[in-house]
N, C-alpha and C positions, 0 to 999 in steps of 0.2 A: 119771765118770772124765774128767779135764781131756785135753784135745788138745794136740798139742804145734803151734803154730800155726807154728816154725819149717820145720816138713816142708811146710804149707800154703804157706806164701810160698817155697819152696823149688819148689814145684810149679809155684808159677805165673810163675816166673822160667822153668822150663823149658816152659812152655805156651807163654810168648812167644816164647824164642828158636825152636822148634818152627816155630809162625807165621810166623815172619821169614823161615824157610828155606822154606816154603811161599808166602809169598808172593813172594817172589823167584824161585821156580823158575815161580810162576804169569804174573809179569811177563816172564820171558823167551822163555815158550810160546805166552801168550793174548795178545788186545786189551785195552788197561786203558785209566784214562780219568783225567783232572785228578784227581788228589788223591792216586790210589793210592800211589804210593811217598811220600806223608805217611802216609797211614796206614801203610804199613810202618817208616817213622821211626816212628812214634808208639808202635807195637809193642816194637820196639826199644826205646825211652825208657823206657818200664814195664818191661823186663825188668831194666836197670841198676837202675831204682829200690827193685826186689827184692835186686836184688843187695847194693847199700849197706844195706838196712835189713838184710838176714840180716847184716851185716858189721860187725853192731854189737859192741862187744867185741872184734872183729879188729885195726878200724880205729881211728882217733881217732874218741872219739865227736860231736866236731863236725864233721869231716866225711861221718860216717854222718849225720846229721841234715841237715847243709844239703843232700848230694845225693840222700839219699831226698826229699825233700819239693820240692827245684826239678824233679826228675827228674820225678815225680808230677804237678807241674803242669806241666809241658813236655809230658809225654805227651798230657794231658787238650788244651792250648791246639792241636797237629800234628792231634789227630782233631775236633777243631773247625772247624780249616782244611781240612781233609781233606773233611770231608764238604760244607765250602760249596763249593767246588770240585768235588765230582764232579754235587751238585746240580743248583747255580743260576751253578756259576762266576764263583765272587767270592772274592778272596782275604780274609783276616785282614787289618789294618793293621801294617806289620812293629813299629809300638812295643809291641804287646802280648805280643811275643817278651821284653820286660825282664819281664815279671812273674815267670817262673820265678826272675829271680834277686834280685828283690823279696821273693819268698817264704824263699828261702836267708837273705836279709838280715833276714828279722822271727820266723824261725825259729831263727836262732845271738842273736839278742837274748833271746826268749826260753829260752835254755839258758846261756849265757852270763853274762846279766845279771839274768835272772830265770828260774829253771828253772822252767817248768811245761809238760810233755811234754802235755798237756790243751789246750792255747792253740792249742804248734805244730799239734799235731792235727786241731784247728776250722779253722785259719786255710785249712791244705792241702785238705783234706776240702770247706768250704763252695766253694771253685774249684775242687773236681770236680763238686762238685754243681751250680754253675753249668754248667758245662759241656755236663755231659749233660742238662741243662735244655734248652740249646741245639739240641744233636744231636735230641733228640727234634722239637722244633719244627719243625726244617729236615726231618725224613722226613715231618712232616703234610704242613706248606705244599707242598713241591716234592715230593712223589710224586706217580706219573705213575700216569696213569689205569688204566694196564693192567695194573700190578703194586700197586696200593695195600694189598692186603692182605699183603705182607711189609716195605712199609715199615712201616705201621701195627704191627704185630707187635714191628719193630726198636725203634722208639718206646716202647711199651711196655716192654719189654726193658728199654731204657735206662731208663725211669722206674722203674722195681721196682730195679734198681740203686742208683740214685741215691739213693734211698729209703733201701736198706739198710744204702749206708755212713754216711750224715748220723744215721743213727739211731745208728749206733756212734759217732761222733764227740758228739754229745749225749747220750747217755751218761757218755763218758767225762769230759764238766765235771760230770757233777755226783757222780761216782764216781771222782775223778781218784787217788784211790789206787791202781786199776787197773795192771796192769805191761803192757810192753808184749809181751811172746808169753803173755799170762798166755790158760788154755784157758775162761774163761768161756763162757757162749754166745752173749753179745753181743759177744764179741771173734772165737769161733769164725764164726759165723754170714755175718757183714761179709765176712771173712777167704775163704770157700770161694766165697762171691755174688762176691767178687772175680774168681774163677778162673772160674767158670760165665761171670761179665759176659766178659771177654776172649776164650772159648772161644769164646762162644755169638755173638758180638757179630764176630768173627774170619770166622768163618764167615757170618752174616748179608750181612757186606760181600763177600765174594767172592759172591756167590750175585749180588749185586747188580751188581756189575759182571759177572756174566756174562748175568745177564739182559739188561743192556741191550746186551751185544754181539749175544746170539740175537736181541733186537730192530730191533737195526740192519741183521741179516740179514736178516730177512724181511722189512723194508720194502725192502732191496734187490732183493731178487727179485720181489717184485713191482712194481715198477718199471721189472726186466727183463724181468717177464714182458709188463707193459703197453707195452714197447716195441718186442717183438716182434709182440703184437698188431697193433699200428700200423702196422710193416710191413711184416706180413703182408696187411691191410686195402689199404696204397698198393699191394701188388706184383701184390695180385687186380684192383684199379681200372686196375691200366697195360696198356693193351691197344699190342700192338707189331705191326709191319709184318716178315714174313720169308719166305722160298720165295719161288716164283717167281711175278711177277704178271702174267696175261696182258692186255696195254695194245694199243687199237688204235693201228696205226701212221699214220694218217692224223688222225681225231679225238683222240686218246687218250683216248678211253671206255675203264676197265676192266671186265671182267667180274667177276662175283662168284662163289661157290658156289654160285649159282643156276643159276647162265649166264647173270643180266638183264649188261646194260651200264649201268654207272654212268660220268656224270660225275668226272673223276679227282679232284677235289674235294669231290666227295662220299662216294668209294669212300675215302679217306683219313681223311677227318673220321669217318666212321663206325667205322671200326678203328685210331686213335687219337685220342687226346684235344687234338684241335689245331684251330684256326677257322682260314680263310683271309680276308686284305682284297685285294681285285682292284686293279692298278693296267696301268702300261704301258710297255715298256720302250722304247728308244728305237727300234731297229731297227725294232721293229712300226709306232710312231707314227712312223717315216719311210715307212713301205712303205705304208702304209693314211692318212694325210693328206698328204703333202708335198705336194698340188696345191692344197691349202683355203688360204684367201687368210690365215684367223684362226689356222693352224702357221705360220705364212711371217713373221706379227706376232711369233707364240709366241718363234719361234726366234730370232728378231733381240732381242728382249729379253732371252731367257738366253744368247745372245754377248755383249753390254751389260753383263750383270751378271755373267758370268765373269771378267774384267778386273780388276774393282773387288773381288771376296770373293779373289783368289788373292795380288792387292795387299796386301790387310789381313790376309790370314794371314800 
């Protein structure tokens, strides 16, 4: 019993807008990252391009034809860019944004000047198939260590895709009598792998951008946590001076918890983390040399040279 492949592609217009509105309520709640609202264009992109193609017979049919098939490759070229940007952070070169409308242009030749709906088909189809060629490549290379086995998964994914639509599009050269909702199985089959790829592939990418946000969490906390460790570690090392210290008032020896008397310099060094270098102030070095003949030189040379540094400053 033949399918009617317009319910199919009717489904998968509403799969996309579905997505869109999901990923937009996802971009307003969570952390996203380079690429994502491409790929939500991209989303979008495919769901117009369902739209024109169900709108064949509604519309002119050269405009169902040029904007399914630039719409198709627009979508395909946004999740290309989408994914080198969430990856590896590289954008597309913006001249590769003409192709979609390269393809309008080799697509209305062919209908126009030469109908053959088998040509347009190859031409749209082999730039998607490049495409997720790509996508695939970029989850190998730039998956990250600690999630590789759903990129790897994605990759796949895309490749079984990709597969299955190029297989319907060669087909249809060499079957070109083929209509185009006709319910074959090679038309049905493409047709549903469509709807799966988008769903499955919808989902893939959210998972992924939420992985790396849980990942960027938990390198945060541990981070936070190894900085509380640290100090914690400086705040056990800081040893401080408080209460009351019992100091003699003639030597200033301090006592200890012992009751010995310590040198106040040593009672200090000992309960904080501080060295002393011994010098002499001046009061002392007047009271204790002022009668030695080599202060008396001392001083007359730093009155000499106080003149001459207060000048220059």
């Amino acid at each position: 019993m033949a399918i009617d492949l317009k319910t199919v592609f009717f489904m998968n217009m509403l799969i996309s807008a579905l997505f869109c509105i999901a990923y937009g309520l996802y971009y307003q709640g969570q952390r996203t990252y380079p690429g994502f609202l491409l790929w939500l264009a991209a989303t979008f992109a495919a769901g117009w391009a369902h739209f024109f193609l169900l709108s064949r017979g509604v519309l002119p049919t050269w405009l169902s034809i040029g904007a399914t098939n630039g719409f198709f490759v627009l979508s395909a070229l946004l999740r290309v860019d989408a994914t080198s940007r969430f990856l590896c952070y590289r954008k597309l070169p913006p001249l590769l944004y003409l192709l979609p409308l390269a393809v309008v242009l080799a697509c209305l030749y062919f209908y126009l000047a030469l109908d053959q709906i088998a040509i347009r088909n190859f031409i749209t189809v082999s730039l998607l198939f490049l495409a997720m060629l790509v996508i695939a490549s970029l989850f190998v290379l730039h998956s990250p260590r600690t999630n590789r086995l759903l990129y790897y998964s994605a990759a796949l994914f895309m490749l079984f895709w990709a597969a299955v639509i190029f297989f319907r599009a060669v087909c249809w050269l060499f079957f070109p009598e083929m209509e185009l909702f006709g319910g074959v199985i090679w038309q049905v089959v493409p047709a549903v792998a469509t709807i799966l790829g988008d769903a499955g592939f919808g989902v893939l990418f959210l998972l992924m951008n939420n992985q790396r946000a849980e990942q960027e969490l938990s390198q945060a906390n541990l981070a936070k946590e190894a900085l509380i460790l640290e100090l914690q570690e400086a705040l056990n090392s800081l040893s401080t001076l408080e209460g009351i210290i019992p100091i003699c008032s003639h030597c200033k020896s301090v006592r200890d918890d012992q009751g010995a008397w310590k040198q106040l310099e040593a009672y200090v060094a000992s309960h904080a983390d501080v060295q002393f270098s011994h010098g002499i102030c001046e009061q002392c070095a007047e009271k204790l040399y002022q009668h030695e003949s080599w202060y008396e030189e001392f001083r007359r040379e730093q009155q000499a040279v106080r003149p001459e540094t207060v000048g220059q400053g």
